[in-house]
C-alpha positions as CSV (number, residue, x, y, z in Angstrom):
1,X,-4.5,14.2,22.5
2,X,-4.0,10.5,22.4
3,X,-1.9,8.9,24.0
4,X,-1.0,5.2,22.9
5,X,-0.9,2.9,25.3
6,X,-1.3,5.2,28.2
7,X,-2.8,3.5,31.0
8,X,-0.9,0.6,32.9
9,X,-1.2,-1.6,36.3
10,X,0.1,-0.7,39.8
11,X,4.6,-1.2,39.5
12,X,6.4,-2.3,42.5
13,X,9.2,-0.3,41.6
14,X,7.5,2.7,41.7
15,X,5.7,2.1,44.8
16,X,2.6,0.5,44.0
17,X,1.9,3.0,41.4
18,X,1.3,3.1,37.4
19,X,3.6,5.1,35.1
20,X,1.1,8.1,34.9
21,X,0.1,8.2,38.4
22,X,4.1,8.4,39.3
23,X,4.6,10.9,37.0
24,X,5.3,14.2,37.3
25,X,2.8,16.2,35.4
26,X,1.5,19.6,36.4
27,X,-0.3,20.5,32.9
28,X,-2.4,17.4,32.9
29,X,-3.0,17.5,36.6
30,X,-4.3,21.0,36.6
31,X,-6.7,20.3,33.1
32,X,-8.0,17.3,35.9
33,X,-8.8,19.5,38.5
34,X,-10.4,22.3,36.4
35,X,-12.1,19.7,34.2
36,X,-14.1,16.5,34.3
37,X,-12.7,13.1,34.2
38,X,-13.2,9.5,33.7
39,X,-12.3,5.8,32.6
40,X,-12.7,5.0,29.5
41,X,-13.1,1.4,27.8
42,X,-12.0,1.7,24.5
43,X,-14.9,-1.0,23.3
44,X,-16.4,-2.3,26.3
45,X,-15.2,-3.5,29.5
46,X,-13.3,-7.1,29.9
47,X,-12.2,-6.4,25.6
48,X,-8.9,-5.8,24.7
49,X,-8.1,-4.1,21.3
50,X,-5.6,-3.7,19.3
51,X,-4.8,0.4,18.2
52,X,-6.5,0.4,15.1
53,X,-9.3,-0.8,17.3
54,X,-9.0,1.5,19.6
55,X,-8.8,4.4,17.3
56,X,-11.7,3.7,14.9
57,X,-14.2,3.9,18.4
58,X,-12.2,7.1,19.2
59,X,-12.8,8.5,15.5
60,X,-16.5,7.8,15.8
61,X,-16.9,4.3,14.1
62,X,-18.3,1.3,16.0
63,X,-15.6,-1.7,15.3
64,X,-18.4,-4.3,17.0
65,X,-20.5,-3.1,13.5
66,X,-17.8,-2.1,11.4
67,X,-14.2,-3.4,11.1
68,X,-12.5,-4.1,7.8
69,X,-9.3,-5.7,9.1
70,X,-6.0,-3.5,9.7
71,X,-4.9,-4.1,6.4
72,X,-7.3,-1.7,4.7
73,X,-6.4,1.0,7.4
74,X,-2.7,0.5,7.1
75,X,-2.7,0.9,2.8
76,X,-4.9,3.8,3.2
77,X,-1.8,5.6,5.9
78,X,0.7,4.9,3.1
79,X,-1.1,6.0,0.3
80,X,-2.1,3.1,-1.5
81,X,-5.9,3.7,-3.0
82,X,-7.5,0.3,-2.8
83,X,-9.9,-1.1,-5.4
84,X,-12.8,-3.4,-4.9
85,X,-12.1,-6.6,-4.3
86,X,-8.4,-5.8,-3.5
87,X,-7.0,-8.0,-0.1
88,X,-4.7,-5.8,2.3
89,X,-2.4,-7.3,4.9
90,X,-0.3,-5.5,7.6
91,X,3.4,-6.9,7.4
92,X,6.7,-7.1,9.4
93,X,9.6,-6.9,8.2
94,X,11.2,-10.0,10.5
95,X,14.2,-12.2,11.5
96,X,14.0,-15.9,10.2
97,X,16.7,-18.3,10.9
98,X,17.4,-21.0,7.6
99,X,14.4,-23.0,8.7
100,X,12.4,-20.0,8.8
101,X,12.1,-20.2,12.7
102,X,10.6,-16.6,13.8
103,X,13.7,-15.1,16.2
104,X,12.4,-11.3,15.7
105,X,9.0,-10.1,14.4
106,X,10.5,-6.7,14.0
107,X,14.2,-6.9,12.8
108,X,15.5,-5.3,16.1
109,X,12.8,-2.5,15.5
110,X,14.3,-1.7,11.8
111,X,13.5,1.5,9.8
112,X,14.1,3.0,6.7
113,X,13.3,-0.2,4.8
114,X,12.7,1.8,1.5
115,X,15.1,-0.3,-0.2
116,X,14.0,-3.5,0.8
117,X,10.7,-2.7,-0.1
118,X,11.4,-1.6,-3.7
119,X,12.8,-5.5,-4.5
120,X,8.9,-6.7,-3.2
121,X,6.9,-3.9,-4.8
122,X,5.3,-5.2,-8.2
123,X,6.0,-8.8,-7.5
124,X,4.6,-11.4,-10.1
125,X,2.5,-13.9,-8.2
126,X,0.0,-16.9,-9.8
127,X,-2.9,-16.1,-11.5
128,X,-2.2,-13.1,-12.6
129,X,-2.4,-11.5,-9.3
130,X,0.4,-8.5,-8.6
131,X,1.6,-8.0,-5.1
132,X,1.7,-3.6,-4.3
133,X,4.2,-3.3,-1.4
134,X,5.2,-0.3,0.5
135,X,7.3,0.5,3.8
136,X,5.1,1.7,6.4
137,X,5.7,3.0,9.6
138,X,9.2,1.3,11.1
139,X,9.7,-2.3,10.9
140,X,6.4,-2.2,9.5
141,X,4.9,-2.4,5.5
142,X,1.7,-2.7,3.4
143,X,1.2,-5.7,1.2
144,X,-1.8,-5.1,-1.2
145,X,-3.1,-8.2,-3.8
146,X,-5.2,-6.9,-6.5
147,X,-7.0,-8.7,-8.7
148,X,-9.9,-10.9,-9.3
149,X,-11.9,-13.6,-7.1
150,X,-9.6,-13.0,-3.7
151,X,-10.8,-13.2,-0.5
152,X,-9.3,-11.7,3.2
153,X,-10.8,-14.7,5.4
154,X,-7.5,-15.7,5.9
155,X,-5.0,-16.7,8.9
156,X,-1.8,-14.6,9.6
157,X,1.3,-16.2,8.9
158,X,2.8,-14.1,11.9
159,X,2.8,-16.4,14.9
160,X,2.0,-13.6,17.2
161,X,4.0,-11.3,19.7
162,X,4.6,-14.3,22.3
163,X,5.7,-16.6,20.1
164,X,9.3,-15.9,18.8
165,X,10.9,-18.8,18.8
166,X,8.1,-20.7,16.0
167,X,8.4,-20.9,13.0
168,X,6.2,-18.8,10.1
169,X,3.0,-20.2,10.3
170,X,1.4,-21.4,6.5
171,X,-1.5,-19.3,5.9
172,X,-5.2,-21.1,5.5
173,X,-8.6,-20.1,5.2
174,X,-10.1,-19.1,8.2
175,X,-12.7,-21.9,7.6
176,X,-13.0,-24.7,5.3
177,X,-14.7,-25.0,1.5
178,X,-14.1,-21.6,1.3
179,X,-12.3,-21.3,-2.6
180,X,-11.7,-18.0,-3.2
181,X,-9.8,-18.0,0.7
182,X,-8.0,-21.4,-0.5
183,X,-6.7,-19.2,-3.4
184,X,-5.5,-16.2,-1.7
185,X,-4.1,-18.0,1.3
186,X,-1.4,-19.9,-1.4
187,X,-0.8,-16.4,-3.0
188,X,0.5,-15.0,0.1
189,X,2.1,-18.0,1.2
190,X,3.9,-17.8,-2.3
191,X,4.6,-13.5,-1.2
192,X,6.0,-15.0,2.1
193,X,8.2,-17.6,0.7
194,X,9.8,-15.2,-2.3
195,X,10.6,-12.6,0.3
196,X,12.9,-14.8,2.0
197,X,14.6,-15.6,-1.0
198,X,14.8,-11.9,-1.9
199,X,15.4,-10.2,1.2
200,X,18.5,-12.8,2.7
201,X,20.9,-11.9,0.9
202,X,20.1,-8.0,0.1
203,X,22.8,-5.6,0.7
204,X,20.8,-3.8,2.9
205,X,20.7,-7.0,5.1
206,X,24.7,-7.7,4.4
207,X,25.4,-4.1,5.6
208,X,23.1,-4.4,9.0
209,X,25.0,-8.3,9.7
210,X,28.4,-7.0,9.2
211,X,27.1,-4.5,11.9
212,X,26.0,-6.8,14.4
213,X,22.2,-6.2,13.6
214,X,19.6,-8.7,12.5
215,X,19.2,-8.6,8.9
216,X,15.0,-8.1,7.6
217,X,15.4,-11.1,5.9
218,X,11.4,-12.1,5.7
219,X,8.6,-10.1,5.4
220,X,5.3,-12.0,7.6
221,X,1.8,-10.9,7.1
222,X,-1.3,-10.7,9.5
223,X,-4.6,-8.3,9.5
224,X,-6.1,-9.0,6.1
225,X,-9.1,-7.1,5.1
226,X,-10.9,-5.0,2.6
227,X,-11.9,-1.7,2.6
228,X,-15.6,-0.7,2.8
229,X,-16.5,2.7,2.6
230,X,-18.4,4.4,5.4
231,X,-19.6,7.7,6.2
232,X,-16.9,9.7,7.8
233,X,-17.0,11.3,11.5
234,X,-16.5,14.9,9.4
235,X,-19.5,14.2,7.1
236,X,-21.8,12.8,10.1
237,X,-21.2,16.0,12.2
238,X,-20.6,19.1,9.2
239,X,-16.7,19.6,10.6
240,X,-13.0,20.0,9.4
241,X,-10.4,17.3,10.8
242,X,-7.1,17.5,11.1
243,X,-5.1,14.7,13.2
244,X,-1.2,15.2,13.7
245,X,0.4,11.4,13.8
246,X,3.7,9.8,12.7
247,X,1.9,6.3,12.9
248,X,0.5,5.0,9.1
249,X,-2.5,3.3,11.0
250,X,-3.7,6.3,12.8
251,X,-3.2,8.0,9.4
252,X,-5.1,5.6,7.3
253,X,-8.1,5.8,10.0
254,X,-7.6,9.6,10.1
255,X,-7.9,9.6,6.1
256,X,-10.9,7.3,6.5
257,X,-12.5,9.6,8.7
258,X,-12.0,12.7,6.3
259,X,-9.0,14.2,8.7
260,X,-6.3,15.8,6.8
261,X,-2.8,14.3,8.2
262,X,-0.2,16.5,9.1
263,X,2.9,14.9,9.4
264,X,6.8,15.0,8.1
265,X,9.8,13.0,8.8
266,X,10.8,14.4,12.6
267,X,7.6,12.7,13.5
268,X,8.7,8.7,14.0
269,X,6.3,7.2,16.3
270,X,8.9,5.8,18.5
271,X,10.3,7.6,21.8
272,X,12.6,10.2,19.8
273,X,9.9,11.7,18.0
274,X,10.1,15.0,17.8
275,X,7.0,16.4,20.6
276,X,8.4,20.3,19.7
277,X,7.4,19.5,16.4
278,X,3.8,17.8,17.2
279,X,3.0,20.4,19.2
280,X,3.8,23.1,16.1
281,X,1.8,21.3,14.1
282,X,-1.2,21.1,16.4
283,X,-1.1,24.8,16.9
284,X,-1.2,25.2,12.6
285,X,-4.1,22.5,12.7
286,X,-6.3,24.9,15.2
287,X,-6.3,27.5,12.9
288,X,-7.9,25.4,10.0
289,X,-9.8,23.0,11.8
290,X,-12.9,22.7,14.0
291,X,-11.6,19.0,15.6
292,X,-7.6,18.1,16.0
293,X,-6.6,14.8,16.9
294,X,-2.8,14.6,18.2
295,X,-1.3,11.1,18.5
296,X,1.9,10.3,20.4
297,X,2.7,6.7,20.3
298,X,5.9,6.2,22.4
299,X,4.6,5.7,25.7
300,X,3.2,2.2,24.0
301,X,6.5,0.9,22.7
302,X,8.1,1.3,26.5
303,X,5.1,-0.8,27.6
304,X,6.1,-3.4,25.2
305,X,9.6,-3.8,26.2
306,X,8.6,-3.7,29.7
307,X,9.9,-0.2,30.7
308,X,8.1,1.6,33.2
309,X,10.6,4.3,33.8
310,X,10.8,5.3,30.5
311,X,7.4,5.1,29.7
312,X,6.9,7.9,32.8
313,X,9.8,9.7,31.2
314,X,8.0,9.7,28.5
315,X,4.5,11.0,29.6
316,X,6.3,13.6,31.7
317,X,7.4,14.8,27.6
318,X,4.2,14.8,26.9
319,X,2.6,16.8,29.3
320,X,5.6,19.5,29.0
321,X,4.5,19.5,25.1
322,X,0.8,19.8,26.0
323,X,1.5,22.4,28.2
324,X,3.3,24.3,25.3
325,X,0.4,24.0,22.7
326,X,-1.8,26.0,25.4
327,X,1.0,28.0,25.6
328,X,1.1,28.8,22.3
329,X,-2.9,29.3,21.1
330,X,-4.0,32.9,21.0
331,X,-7.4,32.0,22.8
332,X,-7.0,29.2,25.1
333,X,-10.2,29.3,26.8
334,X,-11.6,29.2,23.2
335,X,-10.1,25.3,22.5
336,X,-11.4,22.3,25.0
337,X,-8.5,19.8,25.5
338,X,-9.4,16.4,26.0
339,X,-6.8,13.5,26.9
340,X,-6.9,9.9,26.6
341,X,-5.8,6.7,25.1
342,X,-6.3,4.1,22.8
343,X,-5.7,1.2,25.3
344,X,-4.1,0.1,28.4
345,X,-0.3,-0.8,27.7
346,X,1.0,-2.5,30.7
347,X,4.3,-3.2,31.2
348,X,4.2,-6.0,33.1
349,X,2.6,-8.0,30.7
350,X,3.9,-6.2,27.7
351,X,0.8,-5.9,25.8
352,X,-2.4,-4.6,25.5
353,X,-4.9,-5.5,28.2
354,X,-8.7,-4.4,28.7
355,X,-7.5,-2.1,31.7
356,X,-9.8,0.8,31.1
357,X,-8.0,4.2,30.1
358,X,-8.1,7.7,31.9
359,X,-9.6,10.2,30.1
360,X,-10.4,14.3,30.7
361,X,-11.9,16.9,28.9
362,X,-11.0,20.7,29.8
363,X,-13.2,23.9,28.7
364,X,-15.8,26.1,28.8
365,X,-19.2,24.9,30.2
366,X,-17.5,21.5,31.6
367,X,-19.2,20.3,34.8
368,X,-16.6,20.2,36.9
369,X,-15.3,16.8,39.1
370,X,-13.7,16.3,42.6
371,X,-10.9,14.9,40.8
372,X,-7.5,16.3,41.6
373,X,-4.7,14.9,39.6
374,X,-5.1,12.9,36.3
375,X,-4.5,8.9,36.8
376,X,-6.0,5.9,36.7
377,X,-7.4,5.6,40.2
378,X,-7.9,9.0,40.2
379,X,-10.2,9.5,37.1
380,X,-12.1,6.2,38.9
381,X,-14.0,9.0,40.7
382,X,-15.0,11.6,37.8
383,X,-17.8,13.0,36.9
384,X,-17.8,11.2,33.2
385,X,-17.8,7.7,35.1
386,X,-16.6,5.1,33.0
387,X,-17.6,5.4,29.2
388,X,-17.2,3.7,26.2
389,X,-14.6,5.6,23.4
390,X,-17.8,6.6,21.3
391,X,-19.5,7.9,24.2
392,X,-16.4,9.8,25.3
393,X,-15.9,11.7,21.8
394,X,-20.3,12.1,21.4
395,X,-19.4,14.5,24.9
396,X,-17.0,16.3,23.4
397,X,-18.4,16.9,20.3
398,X,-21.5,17.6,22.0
399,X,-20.0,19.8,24.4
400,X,-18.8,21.7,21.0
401,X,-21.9,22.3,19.3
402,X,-21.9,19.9,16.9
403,X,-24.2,17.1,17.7
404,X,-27.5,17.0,16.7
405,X,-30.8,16.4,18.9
406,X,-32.4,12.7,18.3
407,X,-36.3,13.5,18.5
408,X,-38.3,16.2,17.7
């Protein structure tokens, strides 16, 4: 079970304690004390990632030897099969004033942006380059340029989460007498500058207005990369995946992996996702697969907006929901459980930080820890110390039978 953003900092408004440590939550609290626990750094201490990061270490991949940009990962979750030499970028679908001044990176959090896509998808560019474009998950899409001689070392034209207020920044080769990065820098600047013009005055944008929402009027691109092909965590270790997720990059790095993705439209990665539903599906996974992988993702999205009573709201859901996937199995002492995150969320700072995460694992042959309730200072004591994400799924997949010995 991953939870997405789980860990946070100590919250004066909740007494000088995080969101999980105020929380109410018997089912995670009892897998702690009958379990062994931990910290976990997603890559290594003093690092802050971002969650496709986060999830490639917790899928068994080594981003400090491997990373391919979130692009790659995001066309992968929404289908698109990439070529060689193809460029993807992760998009937003965004709020521009008339001088292109950035005054929302995510159109008040828009979804269903099917329509707006379909005026993008298959758009002409220079050189004979097509632009692929699909919706992804929320305000967010998939912008795929395929063709010859591109390059993805290239700067985002999204200024970045703490700086509304600037304009869209002109995308540039990362570093100078680079040709091919000169090239496909002006291609997606040309993308950037026709979605304006395409997107301003859609009806889907004079609908949300006339509403008193901010109209998608721009789409801004960031996380160009291209996909590599690497062995996958089911290959490596002779196992089926399955991963539950409403979230196209956890998909795409699920797909990557050789996970099949279970997911349908009650699954949203926001706070109203449907956990009855999640925890169905994880139940149906188990009975096909050696290895699930549940990911919840709204616990992150009430750190970013700065909500910590929400966000314990929120975990409090997801340990009732935990609690009814044991409920449901037909062996439970058959299953180990392990909990964690993909990053520290805190909401005082409203992003990601290199907090280390808590983390448990719960089953048969565990060696079990002093630890009594599952938190952040609380998991400071546990047997598992503090571990890198790797590290953290090489125990459990150990403690399953599946590694093999290094030596003779």
């Amino acid at each position: 079970m991953i939870i997405d953003g789980l860990g946070d900092r100590p919250i004066d408004e909740l007494g000088g304690l995080t969101p999980l440590e105020a929380a109410n939550t018997p089912c995670f609290d009892l897998l702690a004390r009958t379990g062994i626990t931990g910290l976990m750094d997603p890559l290594s201490p003093g690092i802050r990632v971002g969650t496709d990061v986060g999830h490639l270490a917790l899928f068994g991949y080594n981003p400090l030897k491997v990373y391919w940009g979130r692009g790659p990962i995001e066309a992968v979750g929404v289908g698109i099969d990439l070529n060689p030499g193809d460029v993807a970028l992760r998009c937003n679908f965004a709020t521009v004033d008339e001088n292109l001044i950035v005054l929302d990176r995510r159109a008040g959090r828009i979804r269903h942006t099917e329509a707006l896509a379909a005026v993008l998808d298959g758009m002409p560019l220079e050189n004979g380059i097509n632009a692929i474009f699909k919706p992804a998950t929320e305000h967010r899409a998939v912008l795929v340029l395929s063709g010859p001689r591109l390059s993805a070392d290239i700067t985002n034209s999204d200024p970045g989460p703490t700086n509304e207020g600037q304009p869209v920044q002109e995308v540039k080769p990362k570093r100078s007498g680079q040709p091919l990065a000169e090239k496909t820098a002006q291609l997606v600047n040309q993308f950037v500058r026709k979605s304006y013009e395409k997107l301003r005055n859609h009806d889907v944008n004079r609908e949300r207005m006339g509403k008193g929402l901010l109209p998608a009027n721009i789409v801004i691109t960031r996380g160009a990369g291209m996909a590599v092909k690497m062995r996958s965590l089911t290959e490596r270790f002779d196992i089926k995946g399955c991963c539950i997720t409403g979230e196209s990059t956890v998909a795409g790095i699920a797909i990557m992996s050789g996970f099949k993705v279970l997911t349908n439209e009650k699954l949203t990665a926001n706070i109203d996702t449907d956990l009855d539903e999640k925890a169905r599906l994880t139940v149906e996974g188990l009975k096909e697969a050696d290895f699930v992988v549940t990911h919840i993702k709204g616990a992150d999205l009430t750190a970013h907006d700065n909500k910590p009573r929400e966000k314990l709201a929120f975990i409090e859901q997801m340990d009732r929901m935990l609690q009814k996937v044991i409920d449901s199995l037909d062996n439970p002492q058959d299953v180990y459980i392990a909990v964690t995150g993909d990053h520290s969320t805190p909401c005082a700072i409203r992003e990601h930080s290199a907090d280390p995460v808590p983390v448990l694992i719960h089953g048969d042959g565990v060696l079990v820890d002093d630890v009594r309730s599952f938190g952040e200072r609380a998991c400071a004591h546990g047997g598992l110390t503090r571990i890198r994400a790797n590290d953290f799924l090489l125990s459990l997949l150990d403690l399953m039978g599946v590694t093999y010995r290094f030596g003779s």
